[in-house]
C-alpha positions in Angstrom: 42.5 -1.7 -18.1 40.3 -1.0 -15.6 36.6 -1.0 -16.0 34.3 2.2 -16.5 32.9 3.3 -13.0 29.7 2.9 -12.8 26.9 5.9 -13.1 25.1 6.7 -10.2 21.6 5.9 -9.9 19.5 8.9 -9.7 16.1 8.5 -7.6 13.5 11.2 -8.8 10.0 11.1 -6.2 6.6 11.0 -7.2 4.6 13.1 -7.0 6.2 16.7 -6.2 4.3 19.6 -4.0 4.3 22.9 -4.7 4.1 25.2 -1.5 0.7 26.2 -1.9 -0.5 22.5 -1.7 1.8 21.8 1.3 0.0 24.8 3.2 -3.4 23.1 2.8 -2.5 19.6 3.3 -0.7 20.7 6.2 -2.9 23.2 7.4 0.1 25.7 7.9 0.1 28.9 5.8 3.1 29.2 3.1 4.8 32.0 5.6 5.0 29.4 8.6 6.8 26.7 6.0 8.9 29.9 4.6 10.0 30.8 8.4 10.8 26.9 9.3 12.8 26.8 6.4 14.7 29.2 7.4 15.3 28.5 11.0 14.9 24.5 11.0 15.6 23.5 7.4 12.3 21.8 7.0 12.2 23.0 3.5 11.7 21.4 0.2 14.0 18.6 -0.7 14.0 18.3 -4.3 14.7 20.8 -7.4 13.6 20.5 -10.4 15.4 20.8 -13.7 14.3 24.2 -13.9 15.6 24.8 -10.4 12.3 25.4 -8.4 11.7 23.9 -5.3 9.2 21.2 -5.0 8.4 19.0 -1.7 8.7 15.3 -1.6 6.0 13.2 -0.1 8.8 12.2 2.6 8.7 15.9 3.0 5.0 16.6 3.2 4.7 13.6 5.9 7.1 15.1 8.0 6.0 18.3 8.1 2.4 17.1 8.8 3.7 15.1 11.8 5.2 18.0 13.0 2.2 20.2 12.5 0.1 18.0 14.6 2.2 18.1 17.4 2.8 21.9 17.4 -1.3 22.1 17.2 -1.0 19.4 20.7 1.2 22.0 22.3 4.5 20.6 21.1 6.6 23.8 20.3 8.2 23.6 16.2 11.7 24.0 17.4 12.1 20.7 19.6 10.0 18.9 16.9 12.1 20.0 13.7 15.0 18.3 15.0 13.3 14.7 15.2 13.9 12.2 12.7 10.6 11.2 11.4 10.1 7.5 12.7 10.5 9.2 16.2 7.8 11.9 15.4 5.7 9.2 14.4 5.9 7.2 17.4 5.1 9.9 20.0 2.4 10.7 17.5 1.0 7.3 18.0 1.6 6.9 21.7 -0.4 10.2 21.9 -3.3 8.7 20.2 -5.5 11.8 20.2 -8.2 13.1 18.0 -5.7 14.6 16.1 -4.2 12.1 14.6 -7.3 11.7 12.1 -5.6 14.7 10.3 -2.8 12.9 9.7 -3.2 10.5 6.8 -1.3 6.9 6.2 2.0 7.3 4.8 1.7 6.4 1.1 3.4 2.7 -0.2 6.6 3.0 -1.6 7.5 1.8 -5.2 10.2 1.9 -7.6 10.4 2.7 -11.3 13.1 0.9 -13.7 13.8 2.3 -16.9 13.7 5.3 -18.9 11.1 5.2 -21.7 8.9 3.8 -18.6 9.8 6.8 -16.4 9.3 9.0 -19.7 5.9 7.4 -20.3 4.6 7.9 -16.7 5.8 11.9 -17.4 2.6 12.1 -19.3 0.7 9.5 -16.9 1.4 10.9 -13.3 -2.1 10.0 -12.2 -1.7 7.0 -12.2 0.6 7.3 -9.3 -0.9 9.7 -7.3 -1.5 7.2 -4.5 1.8 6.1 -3.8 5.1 7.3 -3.0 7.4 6.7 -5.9 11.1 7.0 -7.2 11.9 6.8 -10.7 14.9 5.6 -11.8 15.6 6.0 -16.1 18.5 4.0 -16.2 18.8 0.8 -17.6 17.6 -2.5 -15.4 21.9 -3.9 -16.0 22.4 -0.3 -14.5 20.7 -0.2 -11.7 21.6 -3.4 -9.8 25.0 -2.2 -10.5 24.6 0.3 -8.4 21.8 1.0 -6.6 21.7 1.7 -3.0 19.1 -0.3 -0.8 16.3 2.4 0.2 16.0 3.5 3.8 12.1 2.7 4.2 10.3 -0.7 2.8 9.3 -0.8 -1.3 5.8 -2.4 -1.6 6.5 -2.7 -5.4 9.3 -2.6 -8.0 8.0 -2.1 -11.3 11.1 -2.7 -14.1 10.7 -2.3 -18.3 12.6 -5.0 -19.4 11.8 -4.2 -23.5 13.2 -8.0 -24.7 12.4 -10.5 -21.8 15.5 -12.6 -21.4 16.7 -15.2 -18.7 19.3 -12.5 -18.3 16.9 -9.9 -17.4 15.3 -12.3 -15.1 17.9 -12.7 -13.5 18.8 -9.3 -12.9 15.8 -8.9 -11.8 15.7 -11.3 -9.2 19.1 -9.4 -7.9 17.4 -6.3 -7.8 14.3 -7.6 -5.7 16.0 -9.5 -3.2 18.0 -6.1 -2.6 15.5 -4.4 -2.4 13.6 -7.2 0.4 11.5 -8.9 -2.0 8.5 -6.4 -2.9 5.4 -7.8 -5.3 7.3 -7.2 -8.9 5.7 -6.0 -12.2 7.4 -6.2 -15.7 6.6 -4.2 -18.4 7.8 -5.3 -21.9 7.5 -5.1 -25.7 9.1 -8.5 -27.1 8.7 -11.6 -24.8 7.5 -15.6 -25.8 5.9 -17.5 -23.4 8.6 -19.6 -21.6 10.0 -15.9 -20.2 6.4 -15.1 -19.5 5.7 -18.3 -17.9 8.9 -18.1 -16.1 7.7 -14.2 -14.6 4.5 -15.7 -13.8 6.1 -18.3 -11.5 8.0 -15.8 -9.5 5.4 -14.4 -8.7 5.3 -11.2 -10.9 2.9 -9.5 -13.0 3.8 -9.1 -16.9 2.2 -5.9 -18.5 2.9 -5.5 -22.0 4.3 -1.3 -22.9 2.7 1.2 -23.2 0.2 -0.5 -21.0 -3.4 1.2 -20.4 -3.0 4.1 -17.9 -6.3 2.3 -16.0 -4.2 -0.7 -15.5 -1.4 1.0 -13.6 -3.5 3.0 -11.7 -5.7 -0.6 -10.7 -2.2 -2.2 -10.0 -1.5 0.8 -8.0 -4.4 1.3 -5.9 -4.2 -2.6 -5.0 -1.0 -1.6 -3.4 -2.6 1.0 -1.7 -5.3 -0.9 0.0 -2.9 -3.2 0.7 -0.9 -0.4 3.1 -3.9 1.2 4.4 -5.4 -2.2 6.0 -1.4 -3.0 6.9 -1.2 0.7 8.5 -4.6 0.8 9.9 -4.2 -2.6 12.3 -0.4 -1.6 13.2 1.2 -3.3 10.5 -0.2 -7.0 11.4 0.3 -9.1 8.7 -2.7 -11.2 8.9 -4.8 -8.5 7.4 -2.9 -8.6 4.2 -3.6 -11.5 2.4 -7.6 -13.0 1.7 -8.6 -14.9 4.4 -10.8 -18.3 3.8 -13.8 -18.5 5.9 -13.7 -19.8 8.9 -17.2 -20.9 9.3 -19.4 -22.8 6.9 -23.5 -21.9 6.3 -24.3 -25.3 8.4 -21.8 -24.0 11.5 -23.2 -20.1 10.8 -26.7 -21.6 11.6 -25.8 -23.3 14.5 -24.1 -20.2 16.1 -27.2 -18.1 15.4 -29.4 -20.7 17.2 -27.2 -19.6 20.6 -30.0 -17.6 22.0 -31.6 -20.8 22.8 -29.4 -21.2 25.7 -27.7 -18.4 26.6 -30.0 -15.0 26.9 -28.1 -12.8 24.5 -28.9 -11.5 20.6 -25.0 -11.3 19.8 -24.6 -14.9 18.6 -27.2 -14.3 16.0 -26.6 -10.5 14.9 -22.9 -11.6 14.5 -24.2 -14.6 12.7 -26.3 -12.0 10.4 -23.2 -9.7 10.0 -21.0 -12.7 8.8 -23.5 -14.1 6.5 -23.9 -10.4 4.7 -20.4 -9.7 4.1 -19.8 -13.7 3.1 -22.9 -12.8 0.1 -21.3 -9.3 -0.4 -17.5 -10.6 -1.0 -19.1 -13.2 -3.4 -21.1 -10.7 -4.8 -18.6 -8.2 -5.8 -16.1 -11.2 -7.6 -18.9 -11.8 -9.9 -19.9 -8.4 -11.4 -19.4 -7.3 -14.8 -16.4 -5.1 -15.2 -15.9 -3.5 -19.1 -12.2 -2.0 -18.1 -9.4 -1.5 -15.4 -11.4 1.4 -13.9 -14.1 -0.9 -12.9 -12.0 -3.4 -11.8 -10.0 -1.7 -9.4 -13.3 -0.3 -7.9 -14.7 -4.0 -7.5 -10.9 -4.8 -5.8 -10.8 -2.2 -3.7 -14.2 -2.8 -2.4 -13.6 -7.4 -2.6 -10.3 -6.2 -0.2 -12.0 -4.4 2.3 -15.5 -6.8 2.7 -12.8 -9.5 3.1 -11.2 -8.3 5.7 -14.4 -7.1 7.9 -16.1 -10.3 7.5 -12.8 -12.1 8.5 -12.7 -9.9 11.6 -16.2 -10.2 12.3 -15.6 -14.2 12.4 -13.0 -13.6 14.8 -15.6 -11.5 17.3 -17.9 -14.6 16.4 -15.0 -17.0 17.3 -15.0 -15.3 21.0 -18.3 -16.2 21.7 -18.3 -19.5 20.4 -14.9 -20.8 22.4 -17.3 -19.2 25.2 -19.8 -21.5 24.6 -18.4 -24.2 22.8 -20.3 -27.5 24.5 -23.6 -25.7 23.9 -22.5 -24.6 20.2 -21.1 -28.1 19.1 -24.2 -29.8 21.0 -26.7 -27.7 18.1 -24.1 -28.2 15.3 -24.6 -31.8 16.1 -28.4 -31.5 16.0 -29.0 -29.3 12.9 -26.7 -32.3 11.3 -28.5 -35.0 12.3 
């Protein structure tokens, strides 16, 4: 007897557009999207159960890339029939004023299960700053039959209610399909070896329902993640914290540079490092009372990290520049 075909997996984005909110995020009015509907099929891509049309945020990207274009001269008609990636890189290669009206496309993240998908319903919030597709199938379901996505997840969030090697397992399937995105596991029943086990690959355990401040901390961590990704050209270095590269004895050193060569950058680059090294330290030791605080402090620990890490690589310039003179007062202040 032959097994029971599998049942699709339905995708449903996060969040949805009405027209009205198109037209001002896009600065087109409703008519324009109504009249490239009709003559380009640049319309809304979803309907909802009710049947009204509602715009993905793939849709509201697009047709701000296109809008941009048309406002540098492009005319709508050549533009509609790009695929987006290839709007997006004439947009770039352009790289005028206007692309400030343009914001980052949002991370992408997937949601497993349906009393999680039910739950965020009522919570959608918390999801505002990402791009998401909710799946309210099953966990065994979905890596049945699940389709890899077209564009890269930044997170997969799966309820597992009973944490299991089984689910793990599945889980692990679904991740490496999917090209290995940061994982979160929401659950109701788990003991600490299954916990233990999440926790050393690498995922974050949230027991359901979880605080709505939570997901939306988890969330905009992702977020600052992509923005700092998007904003140096996807180059990975400016993902991940960086250690310092210079230590209070070799800061002092570098700031004493005026002494030989006559310049003030050495030392105001010296100032700038030592401020955000105090600030970054400053902001992992405050007082937070819930998740709302603490994805403030995150967001703003993410970003000091990254400036002073770039700041130490304009400081790095100057010192390869001058490295006998520098490692000459490095050995003096030492001595």
């Amino acid at each position: 007897m032959n097994a029971p075909a599998s049942t699709a997996v339905q995708l449903e984005p996060r969040p949805l557009y009405g027209i009205g909110t198109v037209a001002r995020l896009t600065g087109l009015k409703p008519d324009t999207l109504r009249v490239w509907e009709r003559r380009y099929g640049l319309g809304a891509s979803y309907k909802s159960a009710s049947g009204r049309r509602q715009y993905t945020q793939s849709d509201l990207e697009h047709l701000q890339l296109i809008a941009a274009l048309v406002i540098e001269g492009s005319r709508s008609g050549e533009e509609a029939a790009s695929a987006r990636n290839s709007l997006a890189w004439r947009f770039t290669a352009r790289g005028t004023h206007v692309e400030l009206a343009v914001p980052n496309s949002k991370p992408h993240v997937i949601f497993v299960g349906t009393e999680l998908c039910n739950w965020l319903d009522g919570h959608q919030g918390c999801i505002s700053g990402v791009s998401a597709l909710l799946a309210r199938q099953s966990l065994a379901d979905v890596v049945q039959s699940l389709e890899s996505p077209d564009r890269e997840v930044a997170l997969l969030v799966v309820d597992c209610p009973a944490v299991s090697m089984a689910q793990i397992q599945l889980l692990e399937q679904l991740s490496e399909r999917l090209g290995s995105p940061n994982i979160m596991v929401t659950y109701r029943m788990a003991n600490e070896r299954w916990l233990s086990e999440l926790t050393r690959k690498g995922a974050t355990a949230i027991e359901f329902p979880m605080e709505p401040a939570r997901l939306a901390y988890e969330m905009g961590r992702i977020a600052v993640e992509n923005d700092t990704k998007q904003g140096e050209f996807d180059l990975g270095e400016l993902v991940k914290p960086k250690a310092r590269m210079y230590s209070d004895s070799e800061l002092a050193a570098a700031a004493q540079l005026k002494r030989l060569v006559n310049c003030e950058c050495p030392k105001h680059i010296v100032e700038l490092v030592t401020m955000l090294n105090h600030f970054e330290t400053y902001t992992t030791q405050c007082a937070v009372e819930n998740w709302t605080d603490a994805a403030v402090h995150s967001t703003m620990y993410a970003y000091t990290n990254q400036a002073r890490y770039l700041m130490e690589k304009a400081l790095k310039g100057v010192l390869d520049e001058r490295g006998m003179e520098y490692h000459s007062l490095l050995r003096e202040l030492s001595s």
